[in-house]
C-alpha positions as CSV (number, residue, x, y, z in Angstrom):
1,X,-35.3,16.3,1.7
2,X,-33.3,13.6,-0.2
3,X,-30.2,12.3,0.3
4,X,-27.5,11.9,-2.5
5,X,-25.1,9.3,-1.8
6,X,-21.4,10.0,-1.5
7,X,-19.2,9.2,-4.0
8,X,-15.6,8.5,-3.8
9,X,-13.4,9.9,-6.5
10,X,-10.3,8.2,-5.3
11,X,-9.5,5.0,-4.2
12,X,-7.4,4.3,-1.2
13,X,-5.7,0.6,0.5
14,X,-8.2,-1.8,-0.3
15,X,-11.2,-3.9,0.6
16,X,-10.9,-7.1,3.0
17,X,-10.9,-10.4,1.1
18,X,-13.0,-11.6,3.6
19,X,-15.7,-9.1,4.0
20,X,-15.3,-6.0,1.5
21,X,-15.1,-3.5,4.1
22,X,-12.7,-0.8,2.9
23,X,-9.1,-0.9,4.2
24,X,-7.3,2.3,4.4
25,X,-3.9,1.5,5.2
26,X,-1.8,-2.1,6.0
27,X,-0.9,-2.5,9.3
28,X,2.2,-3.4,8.7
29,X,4.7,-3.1,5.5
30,X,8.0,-4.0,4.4
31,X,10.5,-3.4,1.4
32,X,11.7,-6.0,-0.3
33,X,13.7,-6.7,-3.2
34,X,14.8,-4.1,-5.5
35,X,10.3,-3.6,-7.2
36,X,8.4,-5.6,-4.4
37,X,6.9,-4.1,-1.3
38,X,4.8,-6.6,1.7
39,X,1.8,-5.3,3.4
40,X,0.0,-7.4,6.3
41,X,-3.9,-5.9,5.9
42,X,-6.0,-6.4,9.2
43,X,-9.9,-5.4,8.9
44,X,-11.5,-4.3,12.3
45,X,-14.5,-5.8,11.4
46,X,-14.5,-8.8,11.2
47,X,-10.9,-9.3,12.7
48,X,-9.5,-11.4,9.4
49,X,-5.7,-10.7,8.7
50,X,-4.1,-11.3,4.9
51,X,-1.2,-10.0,2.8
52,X,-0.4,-8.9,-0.7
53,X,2.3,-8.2,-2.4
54,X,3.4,-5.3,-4.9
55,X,5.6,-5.6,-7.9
56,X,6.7,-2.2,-9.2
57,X,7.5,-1.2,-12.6
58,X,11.2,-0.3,-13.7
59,X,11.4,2.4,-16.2
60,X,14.6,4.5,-17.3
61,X,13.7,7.5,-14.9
62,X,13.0,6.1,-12.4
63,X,15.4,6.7,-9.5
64,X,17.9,3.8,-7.7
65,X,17.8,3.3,-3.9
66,X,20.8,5.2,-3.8
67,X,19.4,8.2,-5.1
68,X,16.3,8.0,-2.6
69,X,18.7,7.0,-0.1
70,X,22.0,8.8,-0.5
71,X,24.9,7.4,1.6
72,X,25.5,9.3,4.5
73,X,29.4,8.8,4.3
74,X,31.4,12.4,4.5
75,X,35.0,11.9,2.7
């Protein structure tokens, strides 16, 4: 019997800059700014910790922080 190698039709996290095994999630992210968001990566095999950095686009639809995040204040 043969064996047909799996193949992945969607990409999640990301591989370690240090060995290219696949990372599924950061261990650790933060919001920042009003388009950039922090994640702190660490790879279980081989132990190596990095970070990158996303900038998101602005468009007209998209929604403010204060939609996402409506204030809780009762007048």
């Amino acid at each position: 019997m043969s064996m047909i190698p799996f193949k992945r039709r969607f990409r999640f996290g990301m591989n370690c800059a240090n060995c290219d095994n696949e990372l599924i999630a950061p261990e650790w992210s933060e919001y920042r700014y009003e388009r950039q968001v922090h994640h702190v990566w660490h790879c279980w095999k081989c132990d190596s910790c990095f970070e990158t950095i996303v900038e998101t686009k602005v468009t007209e639809d998209a929604m403010t922080s204060d939609e996402i995040f409506p204030s809780r204040m009762v007048g």
